[in-house]
C-alpha positions as a printed NumPy array, in Angstrom:
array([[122.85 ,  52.343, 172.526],
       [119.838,  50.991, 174.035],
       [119.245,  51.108, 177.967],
       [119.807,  47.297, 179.866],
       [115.966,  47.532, 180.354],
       [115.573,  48.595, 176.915],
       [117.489,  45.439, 175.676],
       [116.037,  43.135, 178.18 ],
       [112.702,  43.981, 177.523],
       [113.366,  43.865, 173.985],
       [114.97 ,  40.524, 173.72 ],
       [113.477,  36.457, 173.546],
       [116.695,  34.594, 172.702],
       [119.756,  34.769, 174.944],
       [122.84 ,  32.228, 174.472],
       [124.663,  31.817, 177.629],
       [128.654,  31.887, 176.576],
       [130.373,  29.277, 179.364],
       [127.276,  27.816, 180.947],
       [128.294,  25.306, 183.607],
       [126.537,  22.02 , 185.236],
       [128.268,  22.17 , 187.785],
       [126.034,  22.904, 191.558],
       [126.556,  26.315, 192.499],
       [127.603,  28.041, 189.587],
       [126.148,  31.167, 188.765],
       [126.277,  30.644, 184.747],
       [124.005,  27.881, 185.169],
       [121.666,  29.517, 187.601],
       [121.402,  32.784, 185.836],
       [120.77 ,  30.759, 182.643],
       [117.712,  28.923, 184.616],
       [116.893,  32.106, 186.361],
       [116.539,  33.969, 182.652],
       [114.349,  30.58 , 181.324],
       [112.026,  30.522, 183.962],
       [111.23 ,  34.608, 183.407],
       [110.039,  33.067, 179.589],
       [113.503,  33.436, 177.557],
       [114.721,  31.364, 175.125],
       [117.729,  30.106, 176.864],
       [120.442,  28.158, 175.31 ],
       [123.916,  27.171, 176.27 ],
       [127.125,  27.191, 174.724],
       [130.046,  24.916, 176.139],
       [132.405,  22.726, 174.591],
       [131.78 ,  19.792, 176.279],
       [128.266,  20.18 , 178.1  ],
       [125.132,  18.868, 176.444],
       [122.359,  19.731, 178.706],
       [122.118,  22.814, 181.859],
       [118.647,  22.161, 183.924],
       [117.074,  21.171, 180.604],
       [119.244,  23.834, 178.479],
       [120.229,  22.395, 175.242],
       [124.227,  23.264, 175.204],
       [126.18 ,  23.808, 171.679],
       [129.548,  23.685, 171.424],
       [129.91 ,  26.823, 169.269],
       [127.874,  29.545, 169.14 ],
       [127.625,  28.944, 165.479],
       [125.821,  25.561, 165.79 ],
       [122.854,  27.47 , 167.179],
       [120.544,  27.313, 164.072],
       [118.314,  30.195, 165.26 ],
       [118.856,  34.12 , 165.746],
       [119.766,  35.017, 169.121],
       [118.832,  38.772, 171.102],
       [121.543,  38.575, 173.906],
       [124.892,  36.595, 174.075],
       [125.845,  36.448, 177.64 ],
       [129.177,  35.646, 178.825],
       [130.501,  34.106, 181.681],
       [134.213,  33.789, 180.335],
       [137.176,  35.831, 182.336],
       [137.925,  39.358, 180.32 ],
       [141.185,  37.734, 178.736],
       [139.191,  35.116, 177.087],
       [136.735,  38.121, 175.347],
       [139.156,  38.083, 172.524],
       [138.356,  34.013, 171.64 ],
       [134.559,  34.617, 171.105],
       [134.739,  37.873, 168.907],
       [134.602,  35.876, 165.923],
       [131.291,  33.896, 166.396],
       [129.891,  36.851, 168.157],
       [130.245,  39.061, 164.775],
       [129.213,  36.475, 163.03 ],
       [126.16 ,  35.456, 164.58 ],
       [124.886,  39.153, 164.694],
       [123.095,  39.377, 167.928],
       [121.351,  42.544, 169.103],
       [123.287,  42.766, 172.151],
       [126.753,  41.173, 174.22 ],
       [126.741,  40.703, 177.887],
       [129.503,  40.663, 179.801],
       [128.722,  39.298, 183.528],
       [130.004,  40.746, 186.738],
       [133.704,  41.028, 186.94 ],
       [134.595,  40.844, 182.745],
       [135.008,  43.656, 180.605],
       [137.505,  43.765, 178.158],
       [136.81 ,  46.983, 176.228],
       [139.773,  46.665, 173.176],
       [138.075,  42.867, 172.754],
       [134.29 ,  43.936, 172.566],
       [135.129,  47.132, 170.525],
       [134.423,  45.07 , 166.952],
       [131.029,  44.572, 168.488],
       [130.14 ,  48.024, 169.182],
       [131.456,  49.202, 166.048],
       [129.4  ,  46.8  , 164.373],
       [126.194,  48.443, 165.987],
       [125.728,  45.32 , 168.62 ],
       [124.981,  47.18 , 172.101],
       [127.482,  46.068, 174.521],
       [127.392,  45.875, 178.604],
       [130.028,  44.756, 180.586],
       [130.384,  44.023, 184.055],
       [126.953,  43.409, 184.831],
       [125.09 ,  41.155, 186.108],
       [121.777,  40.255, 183.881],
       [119.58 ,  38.301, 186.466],
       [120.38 ,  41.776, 188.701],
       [119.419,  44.017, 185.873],
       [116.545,  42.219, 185.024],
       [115.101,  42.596, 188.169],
       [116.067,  46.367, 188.876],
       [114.072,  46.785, 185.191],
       [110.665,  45.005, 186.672]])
């Protein structure tokens, strides 16, 4: 498994699993916070359409292009609901934010060769790796 850094620095496209519009909310901010450091940020929410200029899909299949990084902002009980787009979609690594981890939900991931961290906070990371 790759290092956080390693992945960060390694990584363009991250899809940000339970962005929210709403003020104050640290999916949304991270999710800024990642496309103003120059990643391909997109959203996925069922019912947003648009984060601070952050196109939003409602599945994480609709997104038409590869992604580097799903990050999630879902509570660990919810892990299990996203396994099956996340092995589908294939991306390089999962995220799971400060406070989830779930490690019977992710293990599908890892044995699929998809580096997983959990309980971490990207924005954090990504600065500690600067």
């Amino acid at each position: 498994m790759r290092t956080t850094c390693e992945i960060l620095k390694q990584s363009k496209t991250i899809a940000v699993i339970g962005i929210s519009s709403k003020p104050g909310r640290d999916s949304g901010n991270i999710a800024l916070f990642l496309k103003n450091r120059g990643y391909d940020v997109v959203g996925v929410h069922p019912v947003v359409k648009d984060v601070f200029g952050i196109r939003v899909y409602q599945s994480l299949q609709e997104i038409e292009h590869e992604i580097d990084i799903v990050n999630v902002f879902r509570r660990s009980s919810a892990i299990p609901e996203i396994m099956d787009d996340v092995l589908l979609k294939k991306p390089k690594a999962l995220w799971l934010q400060s406070g989830i981890s779930n490690d019977e939900a992710v293990q599908p991931a890892i044995d699929a060769g998809i580096d997983v961290i959990q309980n971490s906070c990207i924005a954090i990371e990504y600065n500690l790796c600067r």
